[in-house]
N, C-alpha and C positions, 0 to 999 in steps of 0.2 A: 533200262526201263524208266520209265518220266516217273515221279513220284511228286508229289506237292499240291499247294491248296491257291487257285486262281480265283482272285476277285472279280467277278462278272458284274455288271449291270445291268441287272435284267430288262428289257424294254417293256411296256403293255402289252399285251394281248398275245404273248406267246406263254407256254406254260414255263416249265421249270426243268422238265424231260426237254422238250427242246431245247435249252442250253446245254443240257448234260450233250445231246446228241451236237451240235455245235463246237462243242469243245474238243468232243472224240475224232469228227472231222478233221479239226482245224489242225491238231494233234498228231493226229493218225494215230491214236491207242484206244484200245477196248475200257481199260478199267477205271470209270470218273461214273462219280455219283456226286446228285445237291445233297447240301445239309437242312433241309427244310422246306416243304413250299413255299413258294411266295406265288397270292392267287393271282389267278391269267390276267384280272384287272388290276392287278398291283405293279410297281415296277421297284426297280431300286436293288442294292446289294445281295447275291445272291454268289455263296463262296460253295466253287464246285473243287472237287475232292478227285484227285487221280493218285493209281497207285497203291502203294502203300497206305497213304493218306486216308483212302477209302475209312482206315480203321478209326480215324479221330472224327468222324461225321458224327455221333454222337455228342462228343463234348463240344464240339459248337452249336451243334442246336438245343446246349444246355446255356450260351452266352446269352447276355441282354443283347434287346434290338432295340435300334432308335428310330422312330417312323416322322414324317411330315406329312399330315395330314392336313386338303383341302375341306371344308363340309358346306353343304347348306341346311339351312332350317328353316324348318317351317312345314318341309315334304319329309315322307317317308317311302320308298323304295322297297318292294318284295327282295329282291337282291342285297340291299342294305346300303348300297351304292350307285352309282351315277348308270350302271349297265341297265339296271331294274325297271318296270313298268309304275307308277305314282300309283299307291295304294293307300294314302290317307296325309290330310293339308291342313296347315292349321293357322290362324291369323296374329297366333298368342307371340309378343315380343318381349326384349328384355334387353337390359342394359351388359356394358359390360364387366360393371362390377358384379351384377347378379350373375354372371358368366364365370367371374373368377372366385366366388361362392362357392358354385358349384361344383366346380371341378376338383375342389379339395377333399369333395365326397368320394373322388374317384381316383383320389392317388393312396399308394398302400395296397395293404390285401384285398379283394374284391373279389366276389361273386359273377360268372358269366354264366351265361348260356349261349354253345357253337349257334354258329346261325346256319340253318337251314344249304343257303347258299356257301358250303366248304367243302375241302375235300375229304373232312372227317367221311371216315368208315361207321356203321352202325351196321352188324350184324355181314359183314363183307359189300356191303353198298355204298357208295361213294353220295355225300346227303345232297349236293349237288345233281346227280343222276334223277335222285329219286324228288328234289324238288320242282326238276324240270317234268315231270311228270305229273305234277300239281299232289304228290303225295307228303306230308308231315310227319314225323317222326317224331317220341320223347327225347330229347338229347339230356343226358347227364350232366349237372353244372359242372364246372372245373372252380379251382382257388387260382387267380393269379395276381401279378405283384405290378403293380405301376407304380417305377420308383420316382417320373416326373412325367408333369401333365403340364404344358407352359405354351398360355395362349401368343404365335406369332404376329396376328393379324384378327382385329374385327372391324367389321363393316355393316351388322345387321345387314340380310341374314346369314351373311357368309361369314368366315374365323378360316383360319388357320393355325395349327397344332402343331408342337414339339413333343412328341409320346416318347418317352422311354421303357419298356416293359421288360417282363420274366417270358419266356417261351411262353408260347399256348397260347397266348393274349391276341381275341380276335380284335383287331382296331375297329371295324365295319359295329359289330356289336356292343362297343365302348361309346361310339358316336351316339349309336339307337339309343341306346341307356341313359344317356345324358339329356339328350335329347327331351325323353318323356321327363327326368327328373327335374327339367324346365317346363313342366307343360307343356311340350309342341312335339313337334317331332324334327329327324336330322338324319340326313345320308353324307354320305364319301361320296366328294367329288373326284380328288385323285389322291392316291395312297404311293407315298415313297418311301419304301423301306434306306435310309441312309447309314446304318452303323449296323452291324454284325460281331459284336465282341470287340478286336482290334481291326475291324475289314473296315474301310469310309469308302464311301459313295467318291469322293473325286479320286483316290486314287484307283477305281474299278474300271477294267475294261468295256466297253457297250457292248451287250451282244451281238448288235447288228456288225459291230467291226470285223469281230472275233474270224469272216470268211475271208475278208480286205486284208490285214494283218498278216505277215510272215510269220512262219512257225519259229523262226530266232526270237523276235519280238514278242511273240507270246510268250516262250520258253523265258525269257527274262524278268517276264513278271511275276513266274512264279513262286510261291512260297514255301520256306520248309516245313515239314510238319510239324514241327515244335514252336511255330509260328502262334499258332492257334492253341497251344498250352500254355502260354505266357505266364496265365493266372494262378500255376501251380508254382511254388518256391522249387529251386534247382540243386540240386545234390550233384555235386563232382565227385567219382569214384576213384582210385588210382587202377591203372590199366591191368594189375593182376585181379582185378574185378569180372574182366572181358566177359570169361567164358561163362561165371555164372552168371553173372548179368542178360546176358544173350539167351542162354537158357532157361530162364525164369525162376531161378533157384534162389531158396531164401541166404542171405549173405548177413553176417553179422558185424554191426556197425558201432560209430559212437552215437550219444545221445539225442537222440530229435524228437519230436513232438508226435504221437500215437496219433493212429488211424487217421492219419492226413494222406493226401497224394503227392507226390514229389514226383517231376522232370528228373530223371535219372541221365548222368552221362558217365563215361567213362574215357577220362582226358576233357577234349571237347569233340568227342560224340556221341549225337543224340540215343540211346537205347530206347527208354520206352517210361512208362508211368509206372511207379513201383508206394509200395504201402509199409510205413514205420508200424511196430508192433514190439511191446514188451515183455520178457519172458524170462522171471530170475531176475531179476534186476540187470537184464543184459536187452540189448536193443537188435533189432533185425527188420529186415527191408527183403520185401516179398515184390517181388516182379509183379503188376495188375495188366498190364498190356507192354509186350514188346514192340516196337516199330524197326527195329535195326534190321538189315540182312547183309547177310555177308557177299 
């Protein structure tokens, strides 16, 4: 059975199920799932999940992403971006230090609201669905983290953008916001998702390939699951560890640091994410997710 995590690059205008469906072709196996949309107008890194893998889709779509965003200002977009109909224009300009001002208000924690055009769900509706239907919804703010905001390119009224963010962070709605906090307004001209945790964009396959491609050549690219836990510190076990370890049984250890997650191996292989906990002044490691099979 394939098991591992393939960096795709997603093209424009196909969704995200389509690559999933893509990969399953290319593959010939039923069980690959993304780890997060990436919307139909956006393109860029998108790491699809076959396998075993399926079970780590989670903790990558808990990873930073890095986006390169084109925009213009001055227009504002129903859609938020370059797909949309012009619903309001403005003459108001600005330099680029008033640019690099601004955008300091927008790095750190910050206040969103999904835009209308996503594939958030409200009440089992997809808000896209219901936008295209000229219908508006309350959406609920979210908190999220932009830990760099670094202007590539200005040209009044065009920029280009280096975003680094936390999950959940809509770009389309980060432009908007900036946008009005300059007096004008501003859309996504093209949005390229380029970093996924440890995934880059040039090492990613294109999904137009993914049918050209031999299934060796694919199979080569893929990665192990423990790929994408990188970020967790690794605990080597001694091999008479195996059976509980496999099992998910709590095992007791020497001293390491409480309620953290540790990459569990036993020798060098991968088992699964296991949790330190203290008890008596004695230390134990509780199984949180196996990956292993025999």
């Amino acid at each position: 059975m394939i098991s591992g995590i393939i960096n795709i690059d997603k093209e424009m205008g196909i969704s995200s199920n389509k690559c999933v469906s893509l990969v399953k072709k290319a593959l010939d196996t039923k069980k690959v799932g993304h780890t997060g949309t990436l919307d139909l107008e956006a393109e860029g890194v998108l790491p699809i999940v076959i396998g075993k893998a399926t079970r780590v889709s989670d903790f990558l779509m808990d990873e930073e992403k890095e986006y390169i965003t084109k925009v213009i200002f001055g227009k504002r977009t129903d859609t938020l971006d370059y797909s949309g109909e012009i619903v309001d224009t403005s003459d108001k300009t600005f330099s680029k230090e008033e640019l690099e001002k601004a955008i300091k208000d927008f790095t750190g924690n910050i206040i969103q609201i999904p835009p209308m055009y996503s594939a958030l769900k409200v009440n089992g509706q997809k808000l896209y669905d219901l936008a295209r239907k000229g219908i508006e919804v309350e959406r609920k703010k979210r908190k999220v983290t932009i830990f760099s905001f670094e202007i590539i390119d200005f040209d009044f009224p065009f920029a280009s953008f280096k975003i680094v963010c936390s999950k959940g962070t809509y770009i389309r709605s980060l432009i908007d916001d900036l946008g009005e906090f300059l007096g004008t307004f501003a859309y996504v001209d093209r949005l390229t998702r380029s970093k996924v945790g440890d995934f880059y964009i040039q090492d990613a396959i294109k999904s137009q390939d993914l049918l050209e491609l031999s299934k060796e050549n694919i199979l080569s690219k893929i990665k192990p699951v423990d790929f994408a836990l990188k970020s967790y510190p690794e605990i080597i076990l001694d091999k008479s560890y195996l059976k509980q370890a496999t099992n998910g049984m709590t095992m007791q250890v020497n001293e390491m640091k409480v309620d953290s997650l540790y990459r569990i191996y036993v020798e060098n292989v991968f088992i699964g994410l296991g949790k330190a906990h203290k008890s008596k002044d004695k230390y134990f490691l509780k199984m949180e997710k196996v990956f292993y099979e025999k």
